[in-house]
Every structure is written in structure tokens, then in C-alpha cells.
C-alpha positions in Angstrom: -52.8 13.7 25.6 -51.8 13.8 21.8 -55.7 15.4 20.8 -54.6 17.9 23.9 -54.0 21.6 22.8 -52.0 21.9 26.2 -48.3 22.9 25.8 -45.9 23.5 28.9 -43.7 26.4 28.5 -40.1 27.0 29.4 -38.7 24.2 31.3 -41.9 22.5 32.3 -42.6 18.5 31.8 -46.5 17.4 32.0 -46.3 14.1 33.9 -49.0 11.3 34.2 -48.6 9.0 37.3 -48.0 5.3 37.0 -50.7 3.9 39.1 -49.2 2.0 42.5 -49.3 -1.6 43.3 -53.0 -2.4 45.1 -51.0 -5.7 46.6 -47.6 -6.3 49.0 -45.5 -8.5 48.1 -46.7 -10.6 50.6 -50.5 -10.6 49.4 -51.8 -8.1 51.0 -54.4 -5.6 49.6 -53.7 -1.6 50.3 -57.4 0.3 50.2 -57.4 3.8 48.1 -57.1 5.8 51.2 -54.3 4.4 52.7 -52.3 4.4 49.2 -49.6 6.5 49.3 -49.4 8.5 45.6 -46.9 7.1 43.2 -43.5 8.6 42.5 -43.3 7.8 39.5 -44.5 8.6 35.8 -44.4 8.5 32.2 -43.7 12.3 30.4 -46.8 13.2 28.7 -45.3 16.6 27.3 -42.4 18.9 27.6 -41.5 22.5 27.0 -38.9 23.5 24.8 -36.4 24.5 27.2 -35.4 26.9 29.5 -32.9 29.6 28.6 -29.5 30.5 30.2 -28.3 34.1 31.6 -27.6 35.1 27.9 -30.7 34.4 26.3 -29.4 30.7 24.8 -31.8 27.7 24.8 -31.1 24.9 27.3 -32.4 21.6 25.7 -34.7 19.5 28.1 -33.0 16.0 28.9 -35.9 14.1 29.1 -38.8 12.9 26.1 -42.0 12.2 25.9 -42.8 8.8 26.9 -39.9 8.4 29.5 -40.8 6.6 32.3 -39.5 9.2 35.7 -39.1 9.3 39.1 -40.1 12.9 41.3 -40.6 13.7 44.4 -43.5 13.3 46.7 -44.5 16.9 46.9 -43.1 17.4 43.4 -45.3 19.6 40.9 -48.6 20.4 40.4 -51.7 18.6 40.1 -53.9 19.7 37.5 -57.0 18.3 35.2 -56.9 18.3 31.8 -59.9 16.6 29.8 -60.7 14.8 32.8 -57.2 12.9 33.4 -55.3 14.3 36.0 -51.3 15.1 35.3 -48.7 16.9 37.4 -46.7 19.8 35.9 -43.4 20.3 37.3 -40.1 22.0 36.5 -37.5 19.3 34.9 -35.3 20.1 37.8 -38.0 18.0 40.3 -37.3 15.4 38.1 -34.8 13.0 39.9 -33.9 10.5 37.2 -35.5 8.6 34.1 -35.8 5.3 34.7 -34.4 3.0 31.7 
């Protein structure tokens, strides 16, 4: 994403999903279809911020390269030089995951 000219505005993160486990824990190999989509990604971009009732910037809490959790209908997909990322508001974002 770093040769992308793609820059969220306002309060908006660009997330890339952390592809799920293709194995249980007890051996046993998920197909594509019946993967469920991951909840979780790593923050490919972020906005500067989103403003407050008098006009003051509010900081964004999370950086590029944290690794997230969001919800399942959380943001959305778009493709962007062939990868395909999730925009979402920060407030989808449940937690960064240290």
C-alpha cells in the first residue's frame, strides 16, 4: 500500500484482513466457501482525524501497522491495485490487539 496514492479522510482506517486458519485445531481442513471472513487485520492507512463540535482535531488511536479486531459486517470492501481492503470508521474498530 505504501506506492498507493489512496488517503482515507476524516476518521477513516484502510484495513487489510489477516487471512484465517485453513485447519482446526483438531486437523481438519475448512474449504474457501465454507470460511467464514476474518475479523481481524493489520491498519494499512489512517485519516487524520475526525473533528469535534467546535471544529478541534480528534487524533486517531490507532497506527499504521496495528494489528485490530472489527466486526463481521464492519466497513467496506473495496479494491485497490488489485488487493482488497476494508474502509471503516475507527469507531468499528473494537480493539488493537498487542
Amino acid at each position: 500500500m505504501a506506492k498507493q496514492k489512496f488517503r482515507p479522510l476524516h476518521d477513516r482506517v484502510v484495513v487489510r484482513r489477516i487471512q484465517a486458519h485453513e485447519k482446526t485445531k483438531g486437523g481438519i481442513i475448512i474449504p474457501d466457501t465454507a470460511q467464514e471472513k476474518p475479523q481481524e487485520g493489520e491498519v494499512v492507512a489512517v485519516g487524520p482525524g475526525g473533528r469535534d463540535e467546535t471544529g478541534k482535531l480528534i487524533k486517531i488511536d490507532v497506527k499504521t501497522g496495528d494489528r485490530v479486531l472489527f466486526g463481521k459486517w464492519s466497513g467496506t470492501e473495496v479494491k485497490l491495485d488489485g488487493e482488497e481492503l476494508l474502509i471503516m470508521k475507527e469507531s468499528d474498530i473494537m480493539g488493537v490487539i498487542a
